[in-house]
N, C-alpha and C positions, 0 to 999 in steps of 0.2 A: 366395181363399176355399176354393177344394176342395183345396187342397193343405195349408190350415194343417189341415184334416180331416181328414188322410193319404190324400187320395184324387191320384193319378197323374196325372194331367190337365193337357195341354198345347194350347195354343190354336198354330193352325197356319199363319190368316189373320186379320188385323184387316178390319173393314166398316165400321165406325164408329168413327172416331178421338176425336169427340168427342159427350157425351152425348144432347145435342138435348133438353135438360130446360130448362123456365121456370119460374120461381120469379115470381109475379107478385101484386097485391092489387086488391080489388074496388075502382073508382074511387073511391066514396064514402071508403074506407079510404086513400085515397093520401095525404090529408096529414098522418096520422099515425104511416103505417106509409112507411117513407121507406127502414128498408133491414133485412137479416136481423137486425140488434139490436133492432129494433122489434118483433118478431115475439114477443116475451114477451106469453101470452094470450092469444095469437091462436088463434082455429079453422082450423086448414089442410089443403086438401083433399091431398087424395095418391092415386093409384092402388089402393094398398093397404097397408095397414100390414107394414111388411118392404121394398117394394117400391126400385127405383133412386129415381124421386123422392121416397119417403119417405126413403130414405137423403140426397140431394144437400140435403135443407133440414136435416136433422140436421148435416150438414157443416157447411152455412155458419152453424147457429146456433152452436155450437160454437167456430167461427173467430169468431164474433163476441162469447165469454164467456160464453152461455147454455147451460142446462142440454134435453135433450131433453124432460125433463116441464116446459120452462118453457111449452110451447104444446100447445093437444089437435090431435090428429091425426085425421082422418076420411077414412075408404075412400069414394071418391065413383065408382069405376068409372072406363073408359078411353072414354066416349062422351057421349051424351045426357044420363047420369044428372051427369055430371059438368059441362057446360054449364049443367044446370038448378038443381047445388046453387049455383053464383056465384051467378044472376041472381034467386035465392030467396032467399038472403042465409043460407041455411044456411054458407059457409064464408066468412070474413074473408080468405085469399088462397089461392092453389094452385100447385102443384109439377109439372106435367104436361108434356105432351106434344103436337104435332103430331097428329089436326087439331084439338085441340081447342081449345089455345094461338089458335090461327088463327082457331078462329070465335067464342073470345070477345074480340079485338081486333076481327075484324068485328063484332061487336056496341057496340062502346065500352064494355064492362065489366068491362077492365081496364086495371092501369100494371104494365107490367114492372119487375121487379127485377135479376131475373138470366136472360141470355138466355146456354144452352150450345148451346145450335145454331147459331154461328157461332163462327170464330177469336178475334176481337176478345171475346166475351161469355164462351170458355173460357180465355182467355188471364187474362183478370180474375180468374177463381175458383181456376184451376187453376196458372197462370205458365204453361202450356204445353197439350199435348193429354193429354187424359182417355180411353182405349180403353173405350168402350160397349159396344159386339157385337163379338165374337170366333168364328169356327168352332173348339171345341176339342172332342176323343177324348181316350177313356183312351189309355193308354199302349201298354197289352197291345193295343188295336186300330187303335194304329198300326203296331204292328210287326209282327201279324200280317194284316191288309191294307193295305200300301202303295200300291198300285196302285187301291183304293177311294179313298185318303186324296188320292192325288194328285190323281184325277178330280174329287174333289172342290172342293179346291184349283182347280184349272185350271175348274173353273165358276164358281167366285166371282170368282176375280181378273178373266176373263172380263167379269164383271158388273159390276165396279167401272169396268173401262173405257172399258164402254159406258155406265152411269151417265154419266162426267164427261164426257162429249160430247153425250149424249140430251138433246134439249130436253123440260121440265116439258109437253108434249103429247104426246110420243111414250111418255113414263114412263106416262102416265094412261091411254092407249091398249094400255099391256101386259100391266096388273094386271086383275085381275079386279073388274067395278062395282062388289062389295061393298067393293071399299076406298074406294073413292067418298064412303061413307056417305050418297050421295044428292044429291050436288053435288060435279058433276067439277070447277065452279073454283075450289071452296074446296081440294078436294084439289090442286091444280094450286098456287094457291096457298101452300100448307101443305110441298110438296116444295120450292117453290121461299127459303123460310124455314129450312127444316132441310138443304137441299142443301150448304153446307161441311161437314156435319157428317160426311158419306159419306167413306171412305177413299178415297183415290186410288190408292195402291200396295202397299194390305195390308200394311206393314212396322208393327212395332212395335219404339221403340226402348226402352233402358234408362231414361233418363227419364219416358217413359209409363208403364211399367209401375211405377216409384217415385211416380208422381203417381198410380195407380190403389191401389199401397199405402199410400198414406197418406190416401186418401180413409177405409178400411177400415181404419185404427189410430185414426184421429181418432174415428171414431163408435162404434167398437167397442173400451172400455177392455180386454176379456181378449182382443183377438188375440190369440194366440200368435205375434208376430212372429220369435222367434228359428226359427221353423218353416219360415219361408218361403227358398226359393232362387228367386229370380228368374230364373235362368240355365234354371232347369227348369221355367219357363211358359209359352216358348215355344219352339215348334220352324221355325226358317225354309226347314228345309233342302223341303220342298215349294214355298213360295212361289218360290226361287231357282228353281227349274225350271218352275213354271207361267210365270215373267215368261220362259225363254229361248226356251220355245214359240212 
């Protein structure tokens, strides 16, 4: 996207190989709404209008023949506000995220659709992995801090793998209680839901980032795709060195 803008920018480590977005409809709604074709007329909540999971239901309406004005869309926030509009019946399904995904299954009010916080659930929408979070810099501040960029680098990959070893208590025990939202085991729970979705080796291959551009041609008729060089949005040469550390 910052490149079809002419902006420089190159991502240096993957963190997220796949989205961690659910697409799912209020119970009541579930034997009518059975899959992203359904979705014509439907009220759907989403983060915010613009946002990843407004985009990944645009996606799949799309893959499924529909038009993006065939459903309204409403900003329901990333918390509280967003548990409350389901169970108000202010929105017919929602596109979100971890913990909220998590505590309106512990509620029983809802049925998934599409589950991108596992292999099995990205592999369905996408055939493959979807790159979510990326650490990327401009260009000009890669080249002239390297030695930022690398440190950088070598705390995340770091991270990642200690991630794939840390058990979902020792995760909960590192963050700070505000990610909690007030219930460590729903958080506990909610990691351990969205944990495939975590990169393991920061690599990003050429596949990913064609499934990442075609998410972004499909919902977006004026990309400027002839814009895009794939070859210049990413850089590995840090990651090869934080892994030989």
């Amino acid at each position: 996207r910052m490149q079809e803008k002419n902006q420089d920018v190159r991502a240096v480590i993957d963190l997220g190989r796949y989205p961690g977005i659910v697409v799912a409809v209020r119970k009541d709604k579930a034997g009518t709404i059975k899959s992203a074709a359904d979705l014509k007329g439907a009220k759907i909540g989403v983060t915010a209008p613009g946002s990843s999971t407004y985009i990944l239901v645009q996606y799949l309406m799309k893959k499924a023949g529909l038009n993006p004005d065939d459903a309204s869309f409403i900003g329901v926030g990333s918390g509280a506000s967003a548990v409350a509009a389901m169970q108000n019946g202010q929105i017919d399904a929602i596109s979100h995220l971890d913990p909220v995904i998590s505590k309106l299954q512990d509620l029983d009010a809802i049925k998934v659709l599409v589950d991108t916080r596992t292999t099995e659930g990205t592999q369905k929408v996408f055939g493959g992995t979807n790159p979510a979070a990326v650490l990327y810099l401009k260009e000009s501040f890669i080249k002239e801090n390297p030695n930022t960029v690398q440190a950088l680098t070598n705390a995340f990959y770091k991270t990642l793998k200690w991630l794939e070893k840390a058990t979902p208590e020792q995760v909960a025990a590192t963050v700070p209680e505000e990610y909690w939202l007030g219930d460590k085991q729903l958080y506990i729970k909610a990691f351990n839901a969205t944990r495939e979705a975590y990169s393991t080796d920061g690599d990003i291959d050429e596949a990913s980032m064609k499934s990442a551009l075609g998410l972004l041609t499909t919902t977006d008729p004026n990309f400027a795709v002839s814009r895009i060089d794939l070859s210049k949005t990413f850089d590995g040469s840090f990651l090869a060195k934080a892994k030989g550390q």
